[in-house]
N, C-alpha and C positions, 0 to 999 in steps of 0.2 A: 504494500500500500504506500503510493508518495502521499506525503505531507507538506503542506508550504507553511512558510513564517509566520500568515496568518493564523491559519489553524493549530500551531504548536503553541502560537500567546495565547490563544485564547483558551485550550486546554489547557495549559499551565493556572493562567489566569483564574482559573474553574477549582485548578486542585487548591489553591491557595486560599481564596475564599470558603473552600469548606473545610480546610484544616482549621482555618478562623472561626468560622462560625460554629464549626467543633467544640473550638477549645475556649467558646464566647468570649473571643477577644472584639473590639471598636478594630475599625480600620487606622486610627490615633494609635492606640496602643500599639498593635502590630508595628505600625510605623515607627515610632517610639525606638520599641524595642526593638528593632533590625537596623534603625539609625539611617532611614529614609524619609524622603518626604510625605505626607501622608497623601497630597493629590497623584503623584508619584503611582504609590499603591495601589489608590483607586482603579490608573488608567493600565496598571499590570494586569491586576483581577477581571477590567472588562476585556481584557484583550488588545488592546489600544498600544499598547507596548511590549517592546520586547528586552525583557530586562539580559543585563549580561551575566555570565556566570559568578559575577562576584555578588552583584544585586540579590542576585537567588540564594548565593549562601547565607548572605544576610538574613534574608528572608527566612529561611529553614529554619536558623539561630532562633530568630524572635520566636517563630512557632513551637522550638524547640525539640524540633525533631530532625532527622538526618535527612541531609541533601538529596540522597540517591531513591526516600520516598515521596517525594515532591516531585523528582524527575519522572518517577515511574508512570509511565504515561501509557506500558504496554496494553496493558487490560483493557485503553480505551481504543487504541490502534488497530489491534488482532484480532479483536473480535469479531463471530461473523454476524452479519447481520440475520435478523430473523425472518422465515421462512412466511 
């Protein structure tokens, strides 16, 4: 399956916001705590942006979970679709 840069922010953007709203943090807080801006954030989670790999670690930090579950994007990738 390709993927373009679109579809990978706004999948990321996707996991991040529910890591968030998981762990009922504000999009303030998260920011805060990853040491981002918080509009910044916003335009990460709607997909608007494409943050770089240092951004994301950040990011991970504040959520406080490892980087490589935030990347994991395969389950949404490889899946097939239903019949």
């Amino acid at each position: 399956m390709d993927i373009d840069r679109e579809q990978i922010s706004y999948i990321i953007g996707q996991r991040i916001y529910t890591f968030r709203t998981q762990k009922k943090l504000s999009q303030e807080a998260l920011a805060f705590e990853s040491e981002i801006h918080p509009a910044y954030l916003g335009r990460v989670e709607r997909g608007e942006k494409c943050p770089t790999i240092e951004t994301l670690y950040k990011i991970s930090k504040g959520l406080k979970i490892p980087l490589h579950e935030l990347l994991d994007v395969s389950c949404l990738l490889y899946t097939s679709p239903s019949p």
